[in-house]
N, C-alpha and C positions, 0 to 999 in steps of 0.2 A: 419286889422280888423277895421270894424266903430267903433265910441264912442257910449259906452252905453247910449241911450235917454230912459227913460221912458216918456217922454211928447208927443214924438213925434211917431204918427202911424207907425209900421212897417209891412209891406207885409206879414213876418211868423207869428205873434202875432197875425192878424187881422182873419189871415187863421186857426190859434189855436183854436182861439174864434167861428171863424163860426164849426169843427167842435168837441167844444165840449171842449177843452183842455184846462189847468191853468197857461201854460207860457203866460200870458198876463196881459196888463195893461189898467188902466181909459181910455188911450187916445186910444188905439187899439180896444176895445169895445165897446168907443163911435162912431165911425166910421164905426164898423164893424155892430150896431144898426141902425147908418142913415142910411144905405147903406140897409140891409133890409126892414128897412121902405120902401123906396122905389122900390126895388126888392126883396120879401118875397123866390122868389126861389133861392137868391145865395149861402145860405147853403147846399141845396140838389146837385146844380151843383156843388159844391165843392166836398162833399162826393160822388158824381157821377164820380168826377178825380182820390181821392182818391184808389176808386173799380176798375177805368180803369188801373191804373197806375199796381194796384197789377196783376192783370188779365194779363197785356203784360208782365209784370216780370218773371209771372208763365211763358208762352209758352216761350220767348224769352229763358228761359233755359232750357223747354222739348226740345229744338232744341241745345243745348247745350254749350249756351255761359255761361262762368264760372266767367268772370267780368264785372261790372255794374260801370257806373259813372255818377252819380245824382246830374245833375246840378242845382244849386237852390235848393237845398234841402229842405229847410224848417225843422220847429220845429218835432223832433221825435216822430210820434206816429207809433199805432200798426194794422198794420204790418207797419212794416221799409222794406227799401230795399233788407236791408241783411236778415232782419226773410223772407222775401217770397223767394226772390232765394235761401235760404240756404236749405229752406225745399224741392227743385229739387236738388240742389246740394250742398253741405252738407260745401266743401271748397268754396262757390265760393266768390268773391273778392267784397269790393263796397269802391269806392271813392264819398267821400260825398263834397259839394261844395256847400259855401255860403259864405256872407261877414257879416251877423250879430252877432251880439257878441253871444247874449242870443243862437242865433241856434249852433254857435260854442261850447260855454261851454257844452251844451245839449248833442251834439252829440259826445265828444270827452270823456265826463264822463259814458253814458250809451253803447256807441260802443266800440268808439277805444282804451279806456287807457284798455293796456293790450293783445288785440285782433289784431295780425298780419293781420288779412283777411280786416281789416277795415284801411281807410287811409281818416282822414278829412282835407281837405285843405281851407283856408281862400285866398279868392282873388276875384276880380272886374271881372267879366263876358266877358268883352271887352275887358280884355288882357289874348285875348286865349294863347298864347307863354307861359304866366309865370301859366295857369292856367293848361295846357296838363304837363308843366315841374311837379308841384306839384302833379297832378296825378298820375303822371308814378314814384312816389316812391313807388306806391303801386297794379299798374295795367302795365301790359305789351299790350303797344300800336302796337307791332309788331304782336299779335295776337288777332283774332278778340274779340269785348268788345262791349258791348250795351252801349249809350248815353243816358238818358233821361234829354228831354226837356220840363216837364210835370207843366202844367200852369204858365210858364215863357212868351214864348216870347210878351204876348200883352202888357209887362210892356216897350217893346224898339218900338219904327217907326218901320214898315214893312219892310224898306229898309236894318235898321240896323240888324231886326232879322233873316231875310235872309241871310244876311251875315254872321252873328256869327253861323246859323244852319251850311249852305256851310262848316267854315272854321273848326268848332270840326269835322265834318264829315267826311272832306279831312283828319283829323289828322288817323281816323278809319280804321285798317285793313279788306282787302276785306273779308268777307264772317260776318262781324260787323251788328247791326242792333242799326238804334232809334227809343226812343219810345218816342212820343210827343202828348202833347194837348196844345191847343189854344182857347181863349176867341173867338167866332165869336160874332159880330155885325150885326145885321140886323133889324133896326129900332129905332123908335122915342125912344122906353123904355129902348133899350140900349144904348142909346145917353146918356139919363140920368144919369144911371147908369154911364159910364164914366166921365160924368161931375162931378158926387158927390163926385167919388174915387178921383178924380184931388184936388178936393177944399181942401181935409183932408191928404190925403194919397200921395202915389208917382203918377206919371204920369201913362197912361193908356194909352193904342193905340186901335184903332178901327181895325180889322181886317175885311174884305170882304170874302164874299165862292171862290173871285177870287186869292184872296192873299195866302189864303190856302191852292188853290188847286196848285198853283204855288210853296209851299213851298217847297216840298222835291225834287225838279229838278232832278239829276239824278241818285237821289236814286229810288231804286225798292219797290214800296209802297206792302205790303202783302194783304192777302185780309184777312179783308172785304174791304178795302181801307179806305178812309175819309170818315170818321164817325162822329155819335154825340157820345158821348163821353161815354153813357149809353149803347151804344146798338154794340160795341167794343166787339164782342165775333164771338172769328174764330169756324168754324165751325159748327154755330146754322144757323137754318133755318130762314128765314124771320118771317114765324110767329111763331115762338117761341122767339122772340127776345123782350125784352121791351116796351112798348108801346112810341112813341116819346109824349112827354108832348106838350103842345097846350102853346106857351111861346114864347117872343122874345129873342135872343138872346140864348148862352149855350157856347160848351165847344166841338173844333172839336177834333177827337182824330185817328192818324193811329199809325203803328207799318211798319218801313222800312227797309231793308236791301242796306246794304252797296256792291256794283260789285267789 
């Protein structure tokens, strides 16, 4: 587990604060304000991950995967991973995964103390080995289990989050799915925006529509396929679908299966 900072910006806190929530502090607010000032829409893109994230939850267990393991979890708000899959499937499983303290006490006093279906594990992202071992006291990795990688990876280099997608992936039994969003970049106002986050907060990577589209290699992408992150609904017709907002920058989002 990290040391508890309150002085210093955390990624969950800053994320609490944009949508809404009171696990936060001076320094994650003040951050999570510049950071608006200068892109007034990253609380909407946020709550636009938050609505995707549930959404792939939901299908991913009308198709009927009964375990979920939510990498990067972040601070618990409502819906959680296990209130929306639990509402398709009533036992299904979720391993929660993060390394901050504050998100750890959170999730292990509102979920798991008590609660067999919930398994929270504290470990560094990058040591997939010791992070699948923690998981699998609560999730069986021999039969299929949904991944999410939901606005994580632009916090690692392209090269690194590829790899770490690849390697949770390969850990997945075939007929498994993940659900993933990702910060794109594309232009001068999201330059910005990563520069601000860098100056305050942890690092930030610039992702491309090519790095993106490269991500899930040889996973079976579902349709709609890569998406923005709003408009993430199997099923609906083109125009019935959201309108794409007029903005640089957003939030790509697919939903893949595991061969």
């Amino acid at each position: 587990m990290s040391e508890f900072d309150v002085y210093t910006p955390s990624i969950a806190r800053v994320y609490d604060f944009w949508l809404g929530g009171k696990d936060n502090y001076a320094a994650d607010r003040e951050l999570g304000e510049k950071i608006l000032a200068q892109y007034p829409v990253t609380a909407d893109i946020v709550r636009e991950n938050k609505q995707f994230l549930a959404r792939a939850v939901t299908w991913v267990a009308n198709e009927g995967i009964r375990q979920f393991i939510d990498l990067g979890a972040g601070l618990p708000t409502s819906p959680s991973t296990q209130e929306t899959a639990q509402a398709v499937i009533p036992d299904a499983r979720v391993a929660y995964v993060d390394t901050d303290p504050i998100v750890l006490v959170r999730l292990r006093a509102l979920f798991a103390h008590g609660n067999p279906s919930v398994t929270v594990v504290d470990g560094d992202l990058h040591d997939v080995d010791a992070i699948l071992a923690g998981v699998a006291g609560g999730i069986d990795l021999k039969t299929p289990a949904c991944l999410m990688m939901g606005s994580l990876l632009h916090f690692f280099p392209v090269d690194v989050g590829r790899d770490l997608l690849g390697r949770y992936a390969a850990a997945l039994a075939p007929g498994s799915y993940v659900i993933l969003s990702v910060g794109r970049s594309d232009g001068e106002v999201s330059d910005r925006f990563i520069d601000t986050y860098r100056q305050s907060g942890p690092s930030l990577y610039s992702y491309s529509a090519a790095d993106i589209a490269a991500l899930p290699g040889s996973l079976e992408v579902v349709p709609p396929g890569i998406t923005e992150a709003l408009r993430w609904w199997p099923g609906v017709a083109e125009e019935d679908l959201p309108a794409l907002p007029s903005r640089n920058g957003g939030l790509a989002a697919f939903v893949a299966r595991v061969r």
